[in-house]
N, C-alpha and C positions, 0 to 999 in steps of 0.2 A: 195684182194678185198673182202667186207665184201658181204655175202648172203643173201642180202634182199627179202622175201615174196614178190611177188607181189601183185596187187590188188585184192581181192574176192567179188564176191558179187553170186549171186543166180539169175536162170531168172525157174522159176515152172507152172507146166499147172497142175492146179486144175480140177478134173474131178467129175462128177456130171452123176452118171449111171443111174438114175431113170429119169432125164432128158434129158439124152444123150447129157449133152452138157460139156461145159469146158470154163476155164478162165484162163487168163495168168495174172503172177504176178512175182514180183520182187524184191530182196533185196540187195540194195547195198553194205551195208558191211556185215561184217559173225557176226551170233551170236541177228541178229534182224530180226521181225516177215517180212512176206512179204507183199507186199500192192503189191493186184489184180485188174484189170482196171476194170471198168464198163461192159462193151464191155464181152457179154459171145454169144461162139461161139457154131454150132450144131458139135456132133463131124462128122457128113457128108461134113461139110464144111471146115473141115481144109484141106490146100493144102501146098503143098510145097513153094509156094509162102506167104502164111499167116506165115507160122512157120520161113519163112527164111527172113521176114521183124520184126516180132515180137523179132527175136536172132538180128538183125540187130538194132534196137532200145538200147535194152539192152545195148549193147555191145556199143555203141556209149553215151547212157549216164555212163556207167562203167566209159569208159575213162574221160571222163568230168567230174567228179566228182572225178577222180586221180588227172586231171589235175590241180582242183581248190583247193585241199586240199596240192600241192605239191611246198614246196616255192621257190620264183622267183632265177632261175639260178643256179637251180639243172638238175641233169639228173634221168632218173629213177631210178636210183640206189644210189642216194642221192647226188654225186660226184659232187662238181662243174664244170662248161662250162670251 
């Protein structure tokens, strides 16, 4: 069985000391810049709840974007069904 990579992409918290704030940004595949949301947080305000919805986004579109680049009636691993 051949050793396929899996999917990469990047999720970054851009931080901004003079403002005490930050921004979360993201890059789907490796090797390109990141695009940051609008959305810039205090760093007083980030909670465990923020960080674990923001990786929770990420990660769901990671996959959806494996999923639509991966052609019909393969498996992860390229193999057909």
């Amino acid at each position: 069985m051949e050793n396929l990579p899996g999917p990469q992409g990047s999720l970054i918290c851009r931080l901004d000391e003079d403002l005490q704030t930050c921004q979360f940004g993201k890059a789907m595949t490796r090797n390109i810049e990141p695009v940051f949301t609008e959305k810039s947080y205090k760093l007083w305000e980030i909670t465990e709840e923020i960080a674990y919805r923001t990786t929770q986004e990420f990660l769901l579109d990671l996959i959806a974007t494996v999923s639509a680049s991966r052609p019909t009636g393969t498996t992860s691993r390229g193999n057909t069904k």
